[in-house]
C-alpha positions in Angstrom: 103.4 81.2 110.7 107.0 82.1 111.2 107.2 82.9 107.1 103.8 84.7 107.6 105.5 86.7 110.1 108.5 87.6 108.0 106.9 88.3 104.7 104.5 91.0 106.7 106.8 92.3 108.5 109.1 93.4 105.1 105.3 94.2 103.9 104.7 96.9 106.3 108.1 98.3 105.2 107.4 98.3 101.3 103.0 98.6 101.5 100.7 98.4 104.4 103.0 100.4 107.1 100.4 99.6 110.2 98.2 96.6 108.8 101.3 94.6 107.7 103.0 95.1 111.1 99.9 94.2 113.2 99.9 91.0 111.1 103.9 90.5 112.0 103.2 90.9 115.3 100.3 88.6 115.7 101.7 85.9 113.8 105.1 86.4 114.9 104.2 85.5 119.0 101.9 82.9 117.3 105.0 80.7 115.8 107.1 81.6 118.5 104.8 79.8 120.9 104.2 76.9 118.5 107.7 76.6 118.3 108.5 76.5 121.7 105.8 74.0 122.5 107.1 71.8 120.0 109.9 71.7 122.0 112.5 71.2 119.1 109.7 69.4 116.5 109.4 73.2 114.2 112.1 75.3 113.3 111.7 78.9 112.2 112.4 80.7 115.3 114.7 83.4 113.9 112.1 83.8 111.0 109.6 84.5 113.5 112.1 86.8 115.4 113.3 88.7 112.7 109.4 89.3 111.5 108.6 90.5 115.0 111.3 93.2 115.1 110.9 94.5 111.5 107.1 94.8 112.5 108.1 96.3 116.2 110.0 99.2 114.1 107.9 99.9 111.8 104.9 100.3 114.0 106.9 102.2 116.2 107.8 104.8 113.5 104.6 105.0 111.9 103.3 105.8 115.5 106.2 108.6 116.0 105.5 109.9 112.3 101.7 109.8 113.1 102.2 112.0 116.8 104.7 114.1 114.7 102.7 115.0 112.0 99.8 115.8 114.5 101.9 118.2 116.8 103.4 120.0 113.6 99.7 120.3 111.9 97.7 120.5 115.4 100.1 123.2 116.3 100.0 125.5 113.1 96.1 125.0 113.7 96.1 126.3 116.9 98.4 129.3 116.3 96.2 130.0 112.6 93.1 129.4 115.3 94.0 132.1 118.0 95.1 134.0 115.4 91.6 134.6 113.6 89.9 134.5 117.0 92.0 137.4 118.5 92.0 139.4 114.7 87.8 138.7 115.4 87.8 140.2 118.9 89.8 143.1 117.5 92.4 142.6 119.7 94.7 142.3 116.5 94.6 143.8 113.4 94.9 142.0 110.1 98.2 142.9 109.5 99.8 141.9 112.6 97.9 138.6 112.0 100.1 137.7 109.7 103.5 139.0 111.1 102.4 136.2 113.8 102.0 133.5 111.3 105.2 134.4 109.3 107.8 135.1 112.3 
């Protein structure tokens, strides 16, 4: 379990960014505890270890880029949004439309 937990955890770095590092994580607390309850029977603990935090990082960036990428794209949405929905109203014409979108 421990190698399982290493080999996805450089996975989710090189392919699968968030199934890899789910996999790391799982399997990583898995040999931990099998480790520790052999008290002294398995090795592998820093394999485990190391799998767990290359998988911790990785899903933690992939969740900042995934929030980030939202926010950027959510918000030039919203701006494009009210934009089109003022210019509809006629509270804006088209030209000022897009000084708000370029400035």
């Amino acid at each position: 379990m421990a190698i399982v937990s290493l080999v996805a955890g450089v996975l989710s770095w090189v392919a699968l960014p968030f199934i890899a590092a789910v996999a790391g994580i799982v399997t990583g607390h898995m040999a931990r505890r099998e480790i520790k309850a052999s008290m002294g029977a398995q090795s592998g603990d820093g394999l485990a270890l190391a799998g767990l935090i290359l998988s911790y990082i990785n899903l933690a960036m992939t969740c900042v880029s995934l929030l980030l990428a939202l926010l950027i794209f959510g918000g030039a949405f919203g701006i494009s949004a009210c934009a089109i929905l003022s210019e509809s109203a006629g509270l804006i014409t088209s030209d000022s439309t897009l000084s708000l979108l370029f400035n």
